[in-house]
C-alpha positions as CSV (number, residue, x, y, z in Angstrom):
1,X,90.6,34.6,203.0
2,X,90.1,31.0,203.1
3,X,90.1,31.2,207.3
4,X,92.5,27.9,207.1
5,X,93.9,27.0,210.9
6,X,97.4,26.9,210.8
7,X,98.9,24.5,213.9
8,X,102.7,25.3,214.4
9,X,104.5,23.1,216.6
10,X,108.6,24.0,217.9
11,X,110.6,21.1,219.3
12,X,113.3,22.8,221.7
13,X,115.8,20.6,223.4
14,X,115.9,21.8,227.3
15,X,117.6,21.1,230.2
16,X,115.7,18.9,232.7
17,X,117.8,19.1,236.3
18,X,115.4,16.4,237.7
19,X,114.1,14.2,235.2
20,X,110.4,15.0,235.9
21,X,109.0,15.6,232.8
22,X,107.6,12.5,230.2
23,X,106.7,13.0,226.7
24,X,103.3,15.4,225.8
25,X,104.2,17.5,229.0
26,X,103.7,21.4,229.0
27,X,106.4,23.1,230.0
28,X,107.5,26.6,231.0
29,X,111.0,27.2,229.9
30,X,113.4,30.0,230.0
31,X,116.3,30.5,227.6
32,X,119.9,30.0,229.3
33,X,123.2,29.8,228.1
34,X,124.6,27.2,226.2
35,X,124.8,24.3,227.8
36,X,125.4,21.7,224.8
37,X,125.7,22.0,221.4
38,X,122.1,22.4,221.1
39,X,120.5,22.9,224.3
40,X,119.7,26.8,225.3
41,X,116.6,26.6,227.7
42,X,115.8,25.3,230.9
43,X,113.2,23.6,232.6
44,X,111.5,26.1,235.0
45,X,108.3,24.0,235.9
46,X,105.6,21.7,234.5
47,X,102.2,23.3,234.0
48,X,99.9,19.8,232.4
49,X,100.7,16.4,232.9
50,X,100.4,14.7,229.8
């Protein structure tokens, strides 16, 4: 009605094997098991620098 633009944003903790990725990196991830407390997903590769 009032055509607002709503910007969600989803902070995931994810497993980085490597230590490649920086802050403001886009990620693809896929969801694993547990591997701590809090971290389900996995790093599968980095698709923009940020």
């Amino acid at each position: 009605m009032y055509r607002k633009v709503l910007r969600r944003v989803t902070k995931l903790k994810a497993h980085d094997e490597r230590s490649e990725c920086k802050v403001g990196d886009q990620v693809r991830m896929i969801e694993t098991r547990p591997l701590s407390k809090d971290k389900h997903w996995r790093v599968v590769e980095i698709l923009k620098r940020g």
